[in-house]
C-alpha positions as CSV (number, residue, x, y, z in Angstrom):
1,X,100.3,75.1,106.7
2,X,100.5,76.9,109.9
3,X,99.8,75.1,112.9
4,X,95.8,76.7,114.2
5,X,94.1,75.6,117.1
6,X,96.3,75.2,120.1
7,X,98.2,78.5,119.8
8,X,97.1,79.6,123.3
9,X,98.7,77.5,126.0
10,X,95.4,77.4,128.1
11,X,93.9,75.8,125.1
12,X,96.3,73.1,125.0
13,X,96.2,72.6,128.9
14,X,92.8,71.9,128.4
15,X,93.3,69.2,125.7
16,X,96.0,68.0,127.5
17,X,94.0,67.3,130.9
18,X,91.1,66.4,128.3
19,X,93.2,63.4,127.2
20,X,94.1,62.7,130.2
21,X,90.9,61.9,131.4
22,X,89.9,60.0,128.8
23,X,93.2,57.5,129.3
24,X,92.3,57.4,133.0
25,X,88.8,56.4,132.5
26,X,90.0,54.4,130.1
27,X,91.8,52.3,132.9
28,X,89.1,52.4,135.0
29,X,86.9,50.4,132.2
30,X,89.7,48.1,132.1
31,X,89.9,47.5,136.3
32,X,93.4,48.8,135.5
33,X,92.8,52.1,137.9
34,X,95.9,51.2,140.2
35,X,98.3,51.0,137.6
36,X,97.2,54.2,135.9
37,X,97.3,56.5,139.0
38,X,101.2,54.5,140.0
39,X,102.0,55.4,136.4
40,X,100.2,59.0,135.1
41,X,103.1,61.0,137.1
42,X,105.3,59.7,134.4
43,X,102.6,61.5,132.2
44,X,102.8,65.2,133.6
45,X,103.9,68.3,132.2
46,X,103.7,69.7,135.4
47,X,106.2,67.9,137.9
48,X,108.5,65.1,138.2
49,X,107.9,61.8,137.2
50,X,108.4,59.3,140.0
51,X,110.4,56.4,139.9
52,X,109.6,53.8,137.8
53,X,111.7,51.4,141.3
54,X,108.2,53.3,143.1
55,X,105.8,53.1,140.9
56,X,106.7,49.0,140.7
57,X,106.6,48.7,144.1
58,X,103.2,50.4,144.6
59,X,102.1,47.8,142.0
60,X,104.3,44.8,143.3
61,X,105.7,44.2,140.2
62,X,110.1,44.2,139.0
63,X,111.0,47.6,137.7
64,X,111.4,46.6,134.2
65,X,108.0,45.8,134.2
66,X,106.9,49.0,135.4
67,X,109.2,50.4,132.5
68,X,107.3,48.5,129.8
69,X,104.0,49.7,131.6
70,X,105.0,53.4,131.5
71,X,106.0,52.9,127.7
72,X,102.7,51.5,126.4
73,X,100.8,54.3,128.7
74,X,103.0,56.7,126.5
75,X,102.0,55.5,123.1
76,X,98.7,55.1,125.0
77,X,98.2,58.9,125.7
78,X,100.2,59.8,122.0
79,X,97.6,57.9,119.9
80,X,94.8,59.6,122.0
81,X,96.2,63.1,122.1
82,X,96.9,62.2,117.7
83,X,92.6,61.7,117.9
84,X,91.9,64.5,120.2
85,X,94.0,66.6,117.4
86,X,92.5,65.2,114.5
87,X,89.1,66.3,115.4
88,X,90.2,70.1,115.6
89,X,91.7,70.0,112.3
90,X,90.1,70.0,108.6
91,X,93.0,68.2,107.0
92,X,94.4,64.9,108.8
93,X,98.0,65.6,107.3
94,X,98.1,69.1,109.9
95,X,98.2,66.6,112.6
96,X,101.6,66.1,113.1
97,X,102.2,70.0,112.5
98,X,99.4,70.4,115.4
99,X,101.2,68.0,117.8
100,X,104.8,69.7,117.5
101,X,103.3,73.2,117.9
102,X,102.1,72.1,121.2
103,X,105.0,70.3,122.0
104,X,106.7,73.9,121.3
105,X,104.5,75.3,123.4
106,X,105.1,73.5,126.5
107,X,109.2,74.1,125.5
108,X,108.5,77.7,125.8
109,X,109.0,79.2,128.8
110,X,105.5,81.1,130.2
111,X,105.3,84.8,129.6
């Protein structure tokens, strides 16, 4: 089936930053609002992440703790973008399809 949905990119900037909100709130519930705004760089689409030897320090914790931080913030922000797609299509198998035409999207370059 063809992918539906997020074919514009503004579309899927929206659900993107949608998602993103949610995850940061998310934190804040949790009293965790530190370590989300010393990790969500290594979330954006739109710049550089930072360094995970920065990020640690901002949180005074070792690097590879900062690593395994980042990585469960990942699958974090996966499994709530996976949700957020869900609820757009009829058929829970387009999911996937959904999730690697917007990963093609942001691989595009903007015309």
């Amino acid at each position: 089936a063809a992918a539906r949905g997020l074919v514009q990119r503004g579309a899927a900037v929206t659900l993107l930053e949608n998602v993103l909100q949610e995850l940061e709130q998310e934190h804040a519930r949790n009293g965790k609002s530190d370590a989300f705004k010393a990790f969500s760089g290594f979330l954006s689409w739109k710049a550089e992440p930072p360094s995970y030897a920065h990020a640690a320090a901002q949180l005074g914790i070792n690097e590879q703790a900062a690593r395994v931080a980042v990585h469960r913030l990942r699958k974090r922000y996966r499994d709530l973008l996976q949700k957020h797609i869900a609820a757009t299509v009829e058929d829970p198998a387009e999911v996937d399809a959904e999730l690697d035409h917007l990963l093609m999207v942001f691989a595009s370059p903007v015309t």
